[in-house]
N, CA, C and O atoms as a CHARMM CRD file, in Angstrom:
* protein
*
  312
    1    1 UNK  N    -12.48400   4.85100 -16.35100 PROA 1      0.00000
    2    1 UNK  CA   -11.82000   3.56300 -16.27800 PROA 1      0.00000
    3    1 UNK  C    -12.90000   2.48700 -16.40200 PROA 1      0.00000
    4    1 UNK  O    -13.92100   2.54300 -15.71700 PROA 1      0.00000
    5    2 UNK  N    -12.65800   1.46700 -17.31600 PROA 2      0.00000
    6    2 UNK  CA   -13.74000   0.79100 -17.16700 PROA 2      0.00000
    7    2 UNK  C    -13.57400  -0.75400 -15.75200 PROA 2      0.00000
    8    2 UNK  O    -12.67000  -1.11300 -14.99700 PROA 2      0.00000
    9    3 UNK  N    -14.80600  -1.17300 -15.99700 PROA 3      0.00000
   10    3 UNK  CA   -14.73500  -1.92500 -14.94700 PROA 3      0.00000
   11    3 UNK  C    -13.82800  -3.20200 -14.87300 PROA 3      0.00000
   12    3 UNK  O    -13.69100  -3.74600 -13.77600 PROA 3      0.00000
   13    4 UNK  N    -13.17800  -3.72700 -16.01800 PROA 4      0.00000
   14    4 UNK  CA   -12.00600  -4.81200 -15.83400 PROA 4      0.00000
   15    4 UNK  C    -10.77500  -4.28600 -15.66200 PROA 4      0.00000
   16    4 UNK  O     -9.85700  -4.91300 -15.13400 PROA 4      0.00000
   17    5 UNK  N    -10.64800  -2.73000 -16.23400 PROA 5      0.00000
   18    5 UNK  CA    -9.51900  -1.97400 -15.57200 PROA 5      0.00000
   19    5 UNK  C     -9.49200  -1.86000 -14.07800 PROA 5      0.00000
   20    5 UNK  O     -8.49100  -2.22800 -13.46400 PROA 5      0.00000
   21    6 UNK  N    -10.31700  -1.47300 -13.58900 PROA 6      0.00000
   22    6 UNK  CA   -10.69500  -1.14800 -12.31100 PROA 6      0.00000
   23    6 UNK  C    -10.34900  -2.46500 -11.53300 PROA 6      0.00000
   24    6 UNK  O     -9.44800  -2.65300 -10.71600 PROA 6      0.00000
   25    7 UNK  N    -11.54000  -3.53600 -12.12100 PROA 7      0.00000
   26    7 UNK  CA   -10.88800  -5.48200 -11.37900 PROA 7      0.00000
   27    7 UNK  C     -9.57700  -5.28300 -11.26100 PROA 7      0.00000
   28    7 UNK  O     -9.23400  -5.21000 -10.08100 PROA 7      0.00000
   29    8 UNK  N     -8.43500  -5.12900 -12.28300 PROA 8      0.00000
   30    8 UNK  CA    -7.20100  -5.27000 -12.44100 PROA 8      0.00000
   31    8 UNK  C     -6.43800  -4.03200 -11.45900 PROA 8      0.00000
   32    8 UNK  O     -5.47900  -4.28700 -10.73000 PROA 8      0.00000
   33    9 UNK  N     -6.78500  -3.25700 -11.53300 PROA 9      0.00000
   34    9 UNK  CA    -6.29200  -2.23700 -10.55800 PROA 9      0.00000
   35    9 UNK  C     -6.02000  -2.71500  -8.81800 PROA 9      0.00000
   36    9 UNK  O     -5.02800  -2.62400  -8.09400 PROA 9      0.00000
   37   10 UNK  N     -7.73100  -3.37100  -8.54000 PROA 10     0.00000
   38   10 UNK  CA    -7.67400  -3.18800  -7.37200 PROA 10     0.00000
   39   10 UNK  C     -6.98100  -4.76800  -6.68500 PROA 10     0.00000
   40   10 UNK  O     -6.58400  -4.99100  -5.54100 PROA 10     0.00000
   41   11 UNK  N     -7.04400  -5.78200  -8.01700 PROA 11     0.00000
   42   11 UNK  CA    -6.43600  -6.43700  -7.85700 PROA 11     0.00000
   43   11 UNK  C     -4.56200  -6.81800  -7.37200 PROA 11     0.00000
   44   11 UNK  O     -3.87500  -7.64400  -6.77000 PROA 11     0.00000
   45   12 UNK  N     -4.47000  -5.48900  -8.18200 PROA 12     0.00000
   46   12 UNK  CA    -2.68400  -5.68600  -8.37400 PROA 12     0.00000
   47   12 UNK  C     -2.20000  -4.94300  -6.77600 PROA 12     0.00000
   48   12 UNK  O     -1.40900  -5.31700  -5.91000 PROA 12     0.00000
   49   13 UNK  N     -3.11400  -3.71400  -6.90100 PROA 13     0.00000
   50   13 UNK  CA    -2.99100  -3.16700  -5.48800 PROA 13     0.00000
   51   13 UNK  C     -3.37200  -4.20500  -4.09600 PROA 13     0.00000
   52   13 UNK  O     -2.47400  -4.28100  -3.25800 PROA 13     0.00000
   53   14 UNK  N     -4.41300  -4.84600  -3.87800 PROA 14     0.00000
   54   14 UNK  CA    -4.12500  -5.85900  -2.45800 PROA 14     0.00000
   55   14 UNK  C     -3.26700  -6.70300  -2.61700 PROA 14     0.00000
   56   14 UNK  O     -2.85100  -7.22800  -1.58500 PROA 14     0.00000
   57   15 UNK  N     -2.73500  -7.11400  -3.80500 PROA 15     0.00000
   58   15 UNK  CA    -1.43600  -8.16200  -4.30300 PROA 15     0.00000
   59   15 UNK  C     -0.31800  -7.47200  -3.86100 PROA 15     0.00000
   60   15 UNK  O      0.49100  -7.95100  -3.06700 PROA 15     0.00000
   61   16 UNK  N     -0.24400  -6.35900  -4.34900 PROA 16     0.00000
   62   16 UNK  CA     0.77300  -5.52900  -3.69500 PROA 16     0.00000
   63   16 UNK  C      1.11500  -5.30000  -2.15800 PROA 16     0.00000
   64   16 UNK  O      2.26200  -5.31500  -1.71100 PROA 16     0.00000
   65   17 UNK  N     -0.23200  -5.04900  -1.28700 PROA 17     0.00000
   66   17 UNK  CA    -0.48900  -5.09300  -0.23500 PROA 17     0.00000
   67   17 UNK  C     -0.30700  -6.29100   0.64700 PROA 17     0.00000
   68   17 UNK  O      0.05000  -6.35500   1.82400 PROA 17     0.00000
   69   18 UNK  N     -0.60500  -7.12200  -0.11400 PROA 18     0.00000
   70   18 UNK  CA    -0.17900  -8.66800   0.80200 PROA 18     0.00000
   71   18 UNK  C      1.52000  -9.03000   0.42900 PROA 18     0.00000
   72   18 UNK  O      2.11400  -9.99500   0.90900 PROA 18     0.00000
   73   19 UNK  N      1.97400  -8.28400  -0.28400 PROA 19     0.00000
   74   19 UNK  CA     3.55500  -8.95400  -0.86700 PROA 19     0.00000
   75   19 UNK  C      4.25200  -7.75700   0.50400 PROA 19     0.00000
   76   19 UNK  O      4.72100  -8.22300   1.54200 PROA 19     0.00000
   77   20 UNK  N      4.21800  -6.89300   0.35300 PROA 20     0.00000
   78   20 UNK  CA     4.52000  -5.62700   1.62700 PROA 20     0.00000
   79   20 UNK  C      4.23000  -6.24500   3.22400 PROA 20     0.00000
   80   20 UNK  O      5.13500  -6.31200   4.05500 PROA 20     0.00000
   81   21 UNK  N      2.71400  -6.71400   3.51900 PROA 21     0.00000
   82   21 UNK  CA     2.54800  -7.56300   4.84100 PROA 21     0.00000
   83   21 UNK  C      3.24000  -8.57000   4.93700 PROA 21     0.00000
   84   21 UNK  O      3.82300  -8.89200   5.97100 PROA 21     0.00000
   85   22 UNK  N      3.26200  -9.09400   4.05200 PROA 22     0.00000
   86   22 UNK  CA     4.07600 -10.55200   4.39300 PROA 22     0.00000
   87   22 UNK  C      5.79700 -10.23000   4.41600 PROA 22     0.00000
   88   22 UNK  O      6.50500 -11.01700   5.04500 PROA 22     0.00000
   89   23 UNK  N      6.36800  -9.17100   3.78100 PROA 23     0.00000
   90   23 UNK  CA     7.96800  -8.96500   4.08300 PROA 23     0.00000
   91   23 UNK  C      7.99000  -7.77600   5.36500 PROA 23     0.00000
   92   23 UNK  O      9.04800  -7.16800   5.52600 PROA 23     0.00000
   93   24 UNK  N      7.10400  -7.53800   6.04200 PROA 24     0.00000
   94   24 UNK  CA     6.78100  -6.90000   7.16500 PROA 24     0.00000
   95   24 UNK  C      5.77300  -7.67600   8.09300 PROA 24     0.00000
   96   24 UNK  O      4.80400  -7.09600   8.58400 PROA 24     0.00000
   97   25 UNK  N      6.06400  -9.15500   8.34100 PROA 25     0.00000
   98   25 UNK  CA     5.02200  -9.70600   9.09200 PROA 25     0.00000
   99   25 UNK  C      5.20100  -9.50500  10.60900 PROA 25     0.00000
  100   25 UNK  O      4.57900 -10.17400  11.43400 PROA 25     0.00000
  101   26 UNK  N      6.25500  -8.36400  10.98700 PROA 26     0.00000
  102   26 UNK  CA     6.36600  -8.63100  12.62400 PROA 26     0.00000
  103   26 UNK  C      5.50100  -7.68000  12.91700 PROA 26     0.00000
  104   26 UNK  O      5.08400  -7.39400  14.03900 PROA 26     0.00000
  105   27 UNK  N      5.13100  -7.00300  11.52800 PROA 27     0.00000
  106   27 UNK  CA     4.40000  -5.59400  12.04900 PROA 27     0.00000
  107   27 UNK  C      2.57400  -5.80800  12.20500 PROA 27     0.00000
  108   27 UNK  O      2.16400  -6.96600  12.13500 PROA 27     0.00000
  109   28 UNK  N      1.71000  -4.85600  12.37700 PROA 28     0.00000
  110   28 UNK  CA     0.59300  -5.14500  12.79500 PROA 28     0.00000
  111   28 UNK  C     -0.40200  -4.76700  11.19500 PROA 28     0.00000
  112   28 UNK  O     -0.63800  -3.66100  10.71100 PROA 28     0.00000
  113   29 UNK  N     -0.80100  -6.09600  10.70600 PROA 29     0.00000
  114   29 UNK  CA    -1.57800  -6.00300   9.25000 PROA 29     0.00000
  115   29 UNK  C     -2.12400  -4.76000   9.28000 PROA 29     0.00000
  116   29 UNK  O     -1.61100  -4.09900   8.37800 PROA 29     0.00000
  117   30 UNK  N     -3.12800  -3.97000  10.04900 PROA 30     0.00000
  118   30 UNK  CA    -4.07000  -3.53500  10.16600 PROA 30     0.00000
  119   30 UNK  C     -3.28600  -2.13300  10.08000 PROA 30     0.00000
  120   30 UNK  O     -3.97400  -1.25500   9.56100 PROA 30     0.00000
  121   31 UNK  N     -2.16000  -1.77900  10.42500 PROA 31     0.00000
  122   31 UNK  CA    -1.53700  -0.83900  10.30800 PROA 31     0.00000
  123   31 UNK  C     -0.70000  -0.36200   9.02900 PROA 31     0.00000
  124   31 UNK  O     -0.40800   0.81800   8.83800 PROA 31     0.00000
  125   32 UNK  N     -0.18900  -1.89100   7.78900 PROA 32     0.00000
  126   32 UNK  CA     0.64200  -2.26600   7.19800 PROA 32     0.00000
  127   32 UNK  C     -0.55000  -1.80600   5.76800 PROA 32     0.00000
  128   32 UNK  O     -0.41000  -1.23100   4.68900 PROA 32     0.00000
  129   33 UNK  N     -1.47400  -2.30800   6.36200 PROA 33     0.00000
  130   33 UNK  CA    -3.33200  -2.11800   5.13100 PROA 33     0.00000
  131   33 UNK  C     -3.43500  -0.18500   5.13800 PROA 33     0.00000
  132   33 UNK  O     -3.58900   0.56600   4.17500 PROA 33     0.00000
  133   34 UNK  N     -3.27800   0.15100   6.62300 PROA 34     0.00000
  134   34 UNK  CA    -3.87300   1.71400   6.67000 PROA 34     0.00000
  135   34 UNK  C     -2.73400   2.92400   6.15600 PROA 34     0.00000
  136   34 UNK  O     -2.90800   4.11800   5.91000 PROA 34     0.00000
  137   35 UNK  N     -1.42000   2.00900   6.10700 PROA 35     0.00000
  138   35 UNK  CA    -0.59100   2.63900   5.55600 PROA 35     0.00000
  139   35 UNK  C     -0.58000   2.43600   4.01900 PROA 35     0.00000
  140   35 UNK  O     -0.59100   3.39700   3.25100 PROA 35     0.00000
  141   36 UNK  N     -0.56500   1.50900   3.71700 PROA 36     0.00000
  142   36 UNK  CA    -0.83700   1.03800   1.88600 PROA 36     0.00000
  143   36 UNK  C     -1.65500   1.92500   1.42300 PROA 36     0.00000
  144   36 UNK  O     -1.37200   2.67400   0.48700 PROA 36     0.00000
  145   37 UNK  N     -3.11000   1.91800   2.24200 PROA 37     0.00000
  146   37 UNK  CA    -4.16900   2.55400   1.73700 PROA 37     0.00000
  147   37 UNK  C     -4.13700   3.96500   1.20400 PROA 37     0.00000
  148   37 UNK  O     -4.80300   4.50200   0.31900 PROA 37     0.00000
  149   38 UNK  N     -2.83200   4.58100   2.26900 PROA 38     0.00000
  150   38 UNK  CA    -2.84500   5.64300   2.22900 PROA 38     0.00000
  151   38 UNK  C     -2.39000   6.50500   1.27000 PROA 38     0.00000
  152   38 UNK  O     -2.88600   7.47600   0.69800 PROA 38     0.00000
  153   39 UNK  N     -1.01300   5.76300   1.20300 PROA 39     0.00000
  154   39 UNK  CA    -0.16700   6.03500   0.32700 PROA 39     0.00000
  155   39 UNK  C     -0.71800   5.74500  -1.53100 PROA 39     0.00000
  156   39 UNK  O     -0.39500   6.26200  -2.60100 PROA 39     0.00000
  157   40 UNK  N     -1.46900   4.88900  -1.20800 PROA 40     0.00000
  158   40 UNK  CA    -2.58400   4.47900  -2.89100 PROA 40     0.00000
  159   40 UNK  C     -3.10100   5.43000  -3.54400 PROA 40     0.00000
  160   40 UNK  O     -3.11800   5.78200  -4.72300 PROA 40     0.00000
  161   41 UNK  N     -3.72400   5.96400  -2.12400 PROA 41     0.00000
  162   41 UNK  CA    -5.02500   7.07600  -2.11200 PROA 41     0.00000
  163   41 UNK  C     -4.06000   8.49000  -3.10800 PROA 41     0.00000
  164   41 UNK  O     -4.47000   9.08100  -4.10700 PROA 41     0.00000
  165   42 UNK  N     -2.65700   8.69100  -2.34500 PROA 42     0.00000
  166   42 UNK  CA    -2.41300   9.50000  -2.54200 PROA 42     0.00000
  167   42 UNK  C     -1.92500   9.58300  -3.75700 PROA 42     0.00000
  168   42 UNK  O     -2.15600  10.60100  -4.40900 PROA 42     0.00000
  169   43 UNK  N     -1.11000   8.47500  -4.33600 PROA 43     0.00000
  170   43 UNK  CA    -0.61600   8.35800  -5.83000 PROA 43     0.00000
  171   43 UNK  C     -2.09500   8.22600  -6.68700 PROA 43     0.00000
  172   43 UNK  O     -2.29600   8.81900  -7.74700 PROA 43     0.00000
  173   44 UNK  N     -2.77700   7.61100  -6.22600 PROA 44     0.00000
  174   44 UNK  CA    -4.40700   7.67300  -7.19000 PROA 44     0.00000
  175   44 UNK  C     -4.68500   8.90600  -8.01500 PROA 44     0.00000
  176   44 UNK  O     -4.98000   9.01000  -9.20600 PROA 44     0.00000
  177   45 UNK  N     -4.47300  10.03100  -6.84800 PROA 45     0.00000
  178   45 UNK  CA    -4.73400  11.28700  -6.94000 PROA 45     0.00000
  179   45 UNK  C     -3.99900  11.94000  -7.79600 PROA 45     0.00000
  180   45 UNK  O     -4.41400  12.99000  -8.28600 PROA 45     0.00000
  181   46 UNK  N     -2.85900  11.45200  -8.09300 PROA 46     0.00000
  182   46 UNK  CA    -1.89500  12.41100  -9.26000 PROA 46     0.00000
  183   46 UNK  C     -1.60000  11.39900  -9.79600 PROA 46     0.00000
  184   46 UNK  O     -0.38400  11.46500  -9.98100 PROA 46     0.00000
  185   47 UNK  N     -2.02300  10.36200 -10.21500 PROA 47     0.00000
  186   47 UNK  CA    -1.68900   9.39400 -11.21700 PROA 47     0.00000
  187   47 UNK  C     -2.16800   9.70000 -12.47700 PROA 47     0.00000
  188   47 UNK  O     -3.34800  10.04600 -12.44000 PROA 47     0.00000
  189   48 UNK  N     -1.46500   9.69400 -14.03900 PROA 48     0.00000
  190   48 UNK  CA    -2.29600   9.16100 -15.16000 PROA 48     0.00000
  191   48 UNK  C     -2.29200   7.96500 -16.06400 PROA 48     0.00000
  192   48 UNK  O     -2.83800   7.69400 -17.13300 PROA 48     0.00000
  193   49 UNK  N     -1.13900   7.09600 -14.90600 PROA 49     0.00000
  194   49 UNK  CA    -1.51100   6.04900 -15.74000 PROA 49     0.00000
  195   49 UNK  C     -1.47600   4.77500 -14.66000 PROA 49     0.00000
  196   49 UNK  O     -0.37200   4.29500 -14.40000 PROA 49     0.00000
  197   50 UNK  N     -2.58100   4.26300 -14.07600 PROA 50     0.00000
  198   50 UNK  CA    -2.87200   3.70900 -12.87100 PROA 50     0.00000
  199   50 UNK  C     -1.88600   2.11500 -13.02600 PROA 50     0.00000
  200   50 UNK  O     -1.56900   1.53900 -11.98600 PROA 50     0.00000
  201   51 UNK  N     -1.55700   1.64800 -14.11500 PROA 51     0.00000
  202   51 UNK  CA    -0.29500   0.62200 -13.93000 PROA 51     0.00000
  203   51 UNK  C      0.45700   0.52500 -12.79600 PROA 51     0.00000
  204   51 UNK  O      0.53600  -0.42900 -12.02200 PROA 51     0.00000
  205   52 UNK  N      1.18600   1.94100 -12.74300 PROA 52     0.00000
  206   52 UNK  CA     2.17800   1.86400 -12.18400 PROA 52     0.00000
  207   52 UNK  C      1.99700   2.26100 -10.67700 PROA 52     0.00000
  208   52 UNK  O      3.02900   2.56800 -10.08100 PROA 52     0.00000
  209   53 UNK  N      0.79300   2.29300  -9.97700 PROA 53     0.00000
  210   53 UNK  CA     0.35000   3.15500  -8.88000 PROA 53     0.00000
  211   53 UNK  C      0.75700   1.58400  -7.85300 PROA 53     0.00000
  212   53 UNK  O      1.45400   1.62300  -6.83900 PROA 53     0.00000
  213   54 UNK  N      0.23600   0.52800  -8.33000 PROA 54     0.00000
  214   54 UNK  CA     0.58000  -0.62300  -6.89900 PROA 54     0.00000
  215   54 UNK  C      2.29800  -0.61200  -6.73400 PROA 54     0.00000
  216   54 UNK  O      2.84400  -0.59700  -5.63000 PROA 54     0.00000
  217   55 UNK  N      3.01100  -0.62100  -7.98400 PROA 55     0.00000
  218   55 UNK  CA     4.14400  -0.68400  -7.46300 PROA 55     0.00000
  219   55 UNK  C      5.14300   0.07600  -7.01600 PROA 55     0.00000
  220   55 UNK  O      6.25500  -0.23700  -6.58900 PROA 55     0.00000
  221   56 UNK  N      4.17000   2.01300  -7.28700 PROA 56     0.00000
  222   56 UNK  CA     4.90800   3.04700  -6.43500 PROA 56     0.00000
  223   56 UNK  C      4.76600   2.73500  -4.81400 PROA 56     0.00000
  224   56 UNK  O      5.70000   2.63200  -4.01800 PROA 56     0.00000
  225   57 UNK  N      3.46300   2.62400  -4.55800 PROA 57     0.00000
  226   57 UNK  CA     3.04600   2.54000  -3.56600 PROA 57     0.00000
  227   57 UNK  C      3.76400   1.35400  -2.83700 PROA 57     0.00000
  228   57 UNK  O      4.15200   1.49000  -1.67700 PROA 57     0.00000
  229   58 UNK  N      3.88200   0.55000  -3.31800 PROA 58     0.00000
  230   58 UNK  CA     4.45800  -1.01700  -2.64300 PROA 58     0.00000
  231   58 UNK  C      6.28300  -0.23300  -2.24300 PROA 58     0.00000
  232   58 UNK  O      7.08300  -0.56400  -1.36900 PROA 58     0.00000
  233   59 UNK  N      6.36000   0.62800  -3.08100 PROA 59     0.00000
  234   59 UNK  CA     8.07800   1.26200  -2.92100 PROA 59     0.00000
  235   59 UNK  C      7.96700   1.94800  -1.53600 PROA 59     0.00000
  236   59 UNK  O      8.68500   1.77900  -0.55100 PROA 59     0.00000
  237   60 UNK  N      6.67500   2.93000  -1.72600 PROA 60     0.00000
  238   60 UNK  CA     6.91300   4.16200  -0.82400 PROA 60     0.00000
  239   60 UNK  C      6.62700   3.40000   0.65000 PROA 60     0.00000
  240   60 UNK  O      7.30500   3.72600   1.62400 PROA 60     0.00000
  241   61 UNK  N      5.43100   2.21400   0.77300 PROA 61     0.00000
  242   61 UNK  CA     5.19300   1.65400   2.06100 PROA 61     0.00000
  243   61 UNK  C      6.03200   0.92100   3.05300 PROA 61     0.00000
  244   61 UNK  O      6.21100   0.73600   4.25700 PROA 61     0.00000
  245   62 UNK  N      6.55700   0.52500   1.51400 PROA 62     0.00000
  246   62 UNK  CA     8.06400  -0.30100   2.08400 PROA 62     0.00000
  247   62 UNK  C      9.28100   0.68900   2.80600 PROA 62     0.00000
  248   62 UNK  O      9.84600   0.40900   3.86300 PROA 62     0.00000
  249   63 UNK  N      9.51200   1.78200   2.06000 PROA 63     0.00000
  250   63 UNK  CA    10.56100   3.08500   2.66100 PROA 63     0.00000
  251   63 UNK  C      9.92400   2.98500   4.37300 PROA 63     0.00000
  252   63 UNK  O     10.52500   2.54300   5.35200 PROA 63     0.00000
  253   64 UNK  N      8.42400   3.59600   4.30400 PROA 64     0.00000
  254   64 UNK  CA     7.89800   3.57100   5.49200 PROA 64     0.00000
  255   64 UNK  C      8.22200   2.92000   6.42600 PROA 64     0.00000
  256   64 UNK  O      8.80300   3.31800   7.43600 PROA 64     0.00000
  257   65 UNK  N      7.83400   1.73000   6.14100 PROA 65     0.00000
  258   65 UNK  CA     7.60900   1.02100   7.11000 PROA 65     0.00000
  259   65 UNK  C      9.62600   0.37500   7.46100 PROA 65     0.00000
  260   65 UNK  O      9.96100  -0.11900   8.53800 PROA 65     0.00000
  261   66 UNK  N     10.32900   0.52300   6.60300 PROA 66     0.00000
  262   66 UNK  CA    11.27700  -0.37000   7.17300 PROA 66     0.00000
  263   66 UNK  C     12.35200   1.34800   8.25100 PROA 66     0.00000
  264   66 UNK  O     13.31200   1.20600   9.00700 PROA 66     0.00000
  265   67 UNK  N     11.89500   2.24400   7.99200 PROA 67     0.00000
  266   67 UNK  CA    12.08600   3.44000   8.68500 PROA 67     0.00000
  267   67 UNK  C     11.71200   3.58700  10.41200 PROA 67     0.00000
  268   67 UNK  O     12.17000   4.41800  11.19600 PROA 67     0.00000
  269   68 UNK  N     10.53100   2.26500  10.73900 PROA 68     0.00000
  270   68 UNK  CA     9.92800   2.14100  11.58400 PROA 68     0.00000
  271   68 UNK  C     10.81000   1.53300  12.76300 PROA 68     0.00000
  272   68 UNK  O     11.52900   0.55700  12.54800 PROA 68     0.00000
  273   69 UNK  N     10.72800   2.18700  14.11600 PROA 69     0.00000
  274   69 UNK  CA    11.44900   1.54200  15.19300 PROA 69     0.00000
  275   69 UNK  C     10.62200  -0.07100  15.65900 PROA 69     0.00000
  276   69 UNK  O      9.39800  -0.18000  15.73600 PROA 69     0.00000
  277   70 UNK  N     11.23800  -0.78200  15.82600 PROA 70     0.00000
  278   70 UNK  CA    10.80000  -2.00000  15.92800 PROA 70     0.00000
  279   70 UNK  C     10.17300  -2.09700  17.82200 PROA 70     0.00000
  280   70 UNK  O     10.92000  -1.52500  18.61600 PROA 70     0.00000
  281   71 UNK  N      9.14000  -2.65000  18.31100 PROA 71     0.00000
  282   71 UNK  CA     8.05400  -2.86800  17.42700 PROA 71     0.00000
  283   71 UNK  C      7.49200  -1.58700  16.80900 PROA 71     0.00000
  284   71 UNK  O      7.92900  -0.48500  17.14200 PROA 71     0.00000
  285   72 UNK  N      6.37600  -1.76600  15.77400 PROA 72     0.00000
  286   72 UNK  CA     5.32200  -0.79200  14.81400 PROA 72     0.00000
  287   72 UNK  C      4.39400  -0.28900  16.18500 PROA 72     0.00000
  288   72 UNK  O      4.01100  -1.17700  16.94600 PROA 72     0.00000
  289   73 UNK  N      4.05900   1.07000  16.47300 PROA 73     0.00000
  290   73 UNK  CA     3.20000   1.67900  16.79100 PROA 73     0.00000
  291   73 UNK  C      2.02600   1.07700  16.61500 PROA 73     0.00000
  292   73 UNK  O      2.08700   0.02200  15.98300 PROA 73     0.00000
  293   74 UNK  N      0.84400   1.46400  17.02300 PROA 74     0.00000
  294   74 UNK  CA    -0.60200   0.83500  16.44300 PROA 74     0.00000
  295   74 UNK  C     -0.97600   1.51300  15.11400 PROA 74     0.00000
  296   74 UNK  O     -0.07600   2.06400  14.47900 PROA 74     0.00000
  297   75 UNK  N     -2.17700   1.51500  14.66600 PROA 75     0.00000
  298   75 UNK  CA    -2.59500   2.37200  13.68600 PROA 75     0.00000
  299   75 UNK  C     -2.78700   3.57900  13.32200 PROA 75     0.00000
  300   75 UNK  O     -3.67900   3.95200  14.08300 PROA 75     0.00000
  301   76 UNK  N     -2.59200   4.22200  12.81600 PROA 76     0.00000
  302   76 UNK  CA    -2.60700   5.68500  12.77500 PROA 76     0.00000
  303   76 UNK  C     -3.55900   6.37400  12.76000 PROA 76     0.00000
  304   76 UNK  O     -4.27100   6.33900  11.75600 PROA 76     0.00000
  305   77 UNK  N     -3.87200   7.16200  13.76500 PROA 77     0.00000
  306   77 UNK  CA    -5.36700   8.02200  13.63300 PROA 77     0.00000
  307   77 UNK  C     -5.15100   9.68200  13.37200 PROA 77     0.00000
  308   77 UNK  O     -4.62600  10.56500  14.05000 PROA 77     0.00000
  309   78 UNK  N     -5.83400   9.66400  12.01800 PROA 78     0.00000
  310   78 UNK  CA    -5.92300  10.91500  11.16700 PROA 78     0.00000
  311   78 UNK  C     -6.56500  11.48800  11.40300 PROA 78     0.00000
  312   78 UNK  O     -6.71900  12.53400  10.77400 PROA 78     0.00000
């Protein structure tokens, strides 16, 4: 991947990440980031065409998180 792919990648993904925190703002960022991250990590991994990886991920975090009993737990330790 070259490196303005990559700019654009990681760009669309924290864009993604801040559009998800902000329609989940009662929840705790830091948890809302470690869940994004996660779920990124994991579509990264079987992705071949990285376009579409911020806005799976923005789907699957969102399933997550609105699944969540109100308030959000703390952060998740793996």
């Amino acid at each position: 991947m070259t490196a303005v792919t990559e700019q654009t990648l990681e760009k669309r993904i924290r864009d993604a990440e801040t559009d998800v925190a902000r329609e989940f703002d009662s929840l705790d960022r830091g948890f809302v980031r470690a869940e994004f991250d996660r779920v990124t990590r994991d579509l990264l991994r079987e992705a071949r065409v990285t376009d579409f990886v911020p806005v799976l991920a923005r789907r699957h975090v969102r399933e997550i998180l609105r699944s969540l009993p109100s308030p959000a737990p703390g952060p998740l330790i793996h």
